[in-house]
VODOVO-705917 format. One record per residue (C-alpha): x, y, z; residue in one letter. Coordinates in steps of 0.1 Angstrom, whole numbers, plus 5000, padded with zeros to 4 digits. Each point is the difference from the previous one (the first is absolute). Last residue first. Layout:
BEGIN
- X/Y/Z/A;
...
//
This chain:
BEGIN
- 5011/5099/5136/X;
- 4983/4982/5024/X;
- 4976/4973/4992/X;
- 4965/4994/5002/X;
- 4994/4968/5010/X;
- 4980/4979/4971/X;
- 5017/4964/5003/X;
- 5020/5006/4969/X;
- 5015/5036/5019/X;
- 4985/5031/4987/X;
- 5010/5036/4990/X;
- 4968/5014/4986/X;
- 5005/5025/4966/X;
- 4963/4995/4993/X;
- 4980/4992/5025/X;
- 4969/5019/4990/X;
- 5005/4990/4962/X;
- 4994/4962/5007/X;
- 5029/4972/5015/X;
- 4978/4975/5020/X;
- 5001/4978/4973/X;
- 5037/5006/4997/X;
- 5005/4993/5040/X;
- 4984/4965/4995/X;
- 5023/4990/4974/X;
- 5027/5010/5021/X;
- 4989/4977/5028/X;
- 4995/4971/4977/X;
- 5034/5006/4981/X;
- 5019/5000/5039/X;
- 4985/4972/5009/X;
- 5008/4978/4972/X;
- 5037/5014/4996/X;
- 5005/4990/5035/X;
- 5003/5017/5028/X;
- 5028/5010/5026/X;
- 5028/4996/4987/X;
- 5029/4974/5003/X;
- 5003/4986/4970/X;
- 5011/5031/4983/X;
- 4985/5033/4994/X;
- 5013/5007/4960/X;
- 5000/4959/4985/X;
- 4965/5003/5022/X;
- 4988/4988/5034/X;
- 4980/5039/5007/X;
- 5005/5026/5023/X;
- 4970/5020/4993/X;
- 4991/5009/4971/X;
- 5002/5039/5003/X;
- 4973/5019/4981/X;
- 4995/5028/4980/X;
- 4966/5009/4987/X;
- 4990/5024/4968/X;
- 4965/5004/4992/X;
- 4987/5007/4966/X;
- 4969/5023/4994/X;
- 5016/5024/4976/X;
- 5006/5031/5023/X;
- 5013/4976/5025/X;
- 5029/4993/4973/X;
- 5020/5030/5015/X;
- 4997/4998/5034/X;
- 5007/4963/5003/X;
- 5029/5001/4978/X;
- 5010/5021/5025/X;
- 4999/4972/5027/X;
- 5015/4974/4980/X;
- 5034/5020/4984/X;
- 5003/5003/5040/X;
- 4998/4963/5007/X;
- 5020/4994/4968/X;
- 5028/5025/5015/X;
- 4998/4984/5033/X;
- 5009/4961/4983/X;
- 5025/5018/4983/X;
- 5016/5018/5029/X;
- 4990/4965/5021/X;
- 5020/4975/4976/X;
- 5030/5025/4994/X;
- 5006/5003/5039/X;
- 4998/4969/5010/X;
- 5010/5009/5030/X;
- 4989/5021/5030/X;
- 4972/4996/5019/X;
- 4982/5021/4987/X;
- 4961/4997/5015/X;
- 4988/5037/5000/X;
- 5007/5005/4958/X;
- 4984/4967/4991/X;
- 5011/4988/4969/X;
- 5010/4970/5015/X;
- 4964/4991/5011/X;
- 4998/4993/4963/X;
- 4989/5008/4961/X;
- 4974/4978/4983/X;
- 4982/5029/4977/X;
- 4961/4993/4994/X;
- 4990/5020/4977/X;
- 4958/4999/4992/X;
- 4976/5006/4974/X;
- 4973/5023/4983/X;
- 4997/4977/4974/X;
- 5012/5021/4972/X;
- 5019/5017/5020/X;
- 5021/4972/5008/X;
- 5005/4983/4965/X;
- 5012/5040/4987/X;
- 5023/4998/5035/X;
- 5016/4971/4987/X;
- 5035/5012/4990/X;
- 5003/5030/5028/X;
- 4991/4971/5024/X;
- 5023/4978/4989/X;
- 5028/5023/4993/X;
- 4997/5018/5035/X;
- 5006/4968/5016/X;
- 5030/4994/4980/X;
- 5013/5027/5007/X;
- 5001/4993/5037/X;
- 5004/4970/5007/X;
- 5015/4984/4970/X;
- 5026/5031/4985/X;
- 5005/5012/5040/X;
- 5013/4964/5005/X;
- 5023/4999/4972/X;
- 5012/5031/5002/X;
- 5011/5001/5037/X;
- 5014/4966/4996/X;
- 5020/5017/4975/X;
- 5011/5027/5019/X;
- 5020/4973/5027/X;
- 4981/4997/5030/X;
- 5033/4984/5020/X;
- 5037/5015/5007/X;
- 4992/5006/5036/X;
- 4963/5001/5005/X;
- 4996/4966/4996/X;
- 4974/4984/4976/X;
- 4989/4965/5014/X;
- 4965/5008/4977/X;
- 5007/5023/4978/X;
- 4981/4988/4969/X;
- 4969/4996/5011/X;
- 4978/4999/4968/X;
- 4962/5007/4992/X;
- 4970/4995/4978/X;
- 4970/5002/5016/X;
- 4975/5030/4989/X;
- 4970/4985/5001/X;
- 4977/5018/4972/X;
- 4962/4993/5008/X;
- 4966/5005/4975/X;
- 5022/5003/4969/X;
- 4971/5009/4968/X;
- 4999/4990/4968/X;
- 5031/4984/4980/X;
- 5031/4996/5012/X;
- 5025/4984/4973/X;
- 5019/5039/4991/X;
- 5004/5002/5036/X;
- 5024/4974/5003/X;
- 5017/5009/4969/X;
- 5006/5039/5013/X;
- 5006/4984/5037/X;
- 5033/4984/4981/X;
- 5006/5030/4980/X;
- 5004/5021/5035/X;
- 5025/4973/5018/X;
- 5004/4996/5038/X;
- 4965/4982/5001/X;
- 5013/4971/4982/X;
- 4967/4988/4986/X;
- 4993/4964/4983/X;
- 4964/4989/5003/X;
- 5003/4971/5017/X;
- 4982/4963/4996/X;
- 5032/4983/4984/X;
- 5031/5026/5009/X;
- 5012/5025/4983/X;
- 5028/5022/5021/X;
- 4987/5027/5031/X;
- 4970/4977/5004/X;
- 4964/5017/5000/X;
- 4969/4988/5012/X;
- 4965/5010/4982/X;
- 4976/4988/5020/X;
- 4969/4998/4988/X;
- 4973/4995/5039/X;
- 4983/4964/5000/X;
- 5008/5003/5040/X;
- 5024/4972/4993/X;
- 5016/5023/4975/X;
- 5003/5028/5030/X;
- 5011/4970/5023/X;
- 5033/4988/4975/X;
- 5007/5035/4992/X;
- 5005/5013/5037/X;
- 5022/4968/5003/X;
- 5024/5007/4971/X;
- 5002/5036/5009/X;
- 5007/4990/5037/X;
- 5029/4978/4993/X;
- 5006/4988/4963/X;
- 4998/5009/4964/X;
- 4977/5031/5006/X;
- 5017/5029/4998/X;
- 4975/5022/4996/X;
- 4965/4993/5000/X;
- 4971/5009/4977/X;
- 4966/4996/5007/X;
- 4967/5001/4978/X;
- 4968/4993/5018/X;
//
């Protein structure tokens, strides 16, 4: 089993490719600058995924999309959310998904394989409670970039999930969350191999709730 993972220098990318290689599983983690033991990618830039790509040979059984930035955190409304935060964020967690998949989508069909794309409650269009506000459009657009994906890459056998973490003790969630990086990687790893063609597009939380949108 071939997997690749986003973002994986720390937090939940780091820990979802620590089990998947303990499951004897190639793991091909990525690190935004080289790193020993990463294959470089920064997903906001198209020659970068070209290079990546360019190394993959045979078939990509699971893409985890996981790269991600929250730049407006402590943003006020007043004279805050400046345009390039904006940018920036939308560049990584949006675009950057898209770039990803678009890049190994040969590697995917090839093996029939899987997306998973690590959005968040915050993108959530019932719970908005307020703030934030360039963290959850982005976080919403990737959800929604993820559920027509689905529709569109059914055709070749590959399944598209998108999945909230949890709240996770992270650089991003802060030592007061709720679970660990540990806990959440195992539940998510669990919801991929769930993942098939007949749930594609599924909303789902890293202890397998469906979620609202």
């Amino acid at each position: 089993m071939h997997v690749m993972i986003t973002g994986a220098t720390r937090g939940i990318g780091a820990e979802l490719a620590r089990i998947y290689r303990a499951d004897g599983a190639q793991v091909t983690a990525t690190a935004r600058t080289p790193q020993a033991g990463f294959a470089t990618l920064d997903v906001t830039d198209p020659e970068s995924h070209d290079a990546l790509a360019a190394t993959i040979s045979g078939p990509l059984d699971l893409l985890v999309c996981n790269a991600g930035v929250y730049l407006d955190k402590g943003q006020k409304i007043d004279g805050g959310y400046g345009p390039d935060l904006w940018a920036a964020s939308f560049a990584t967690n949006v675009t950057g998904v898209f770039l990803s998949v678009q890049a190994m989508l040969p590697a995917l069909r090839a093996a029939r394989g899987k997306i998973a794309i690590i959005s968040s409650q915050m993108a959530s269009q019932e719970r908005a409670p307020g703030g934030s506000y360039i963290y959850r459009a982005s976080k919403a657009a990737a959800l929604n970039l993820g559920r027509n994906l689905a529709r569109d890459l059914a055709g070749d056998g590959i399944a598209v999930g998108i999945y909230h973490p949890g709240w996770v003790q992270t650089d991003m969630g802060g030592a007061a969350a709720e679970i660990t990086p540990a806990q959440s990687a195992s539940g998510l790893k669990a919801r991929f191999a769930a993942l098939s063609v007949a749930t594609t597009g599924c909303f789902e939380t890293w202890d397998g709730r469906a979620h609202p949108f």
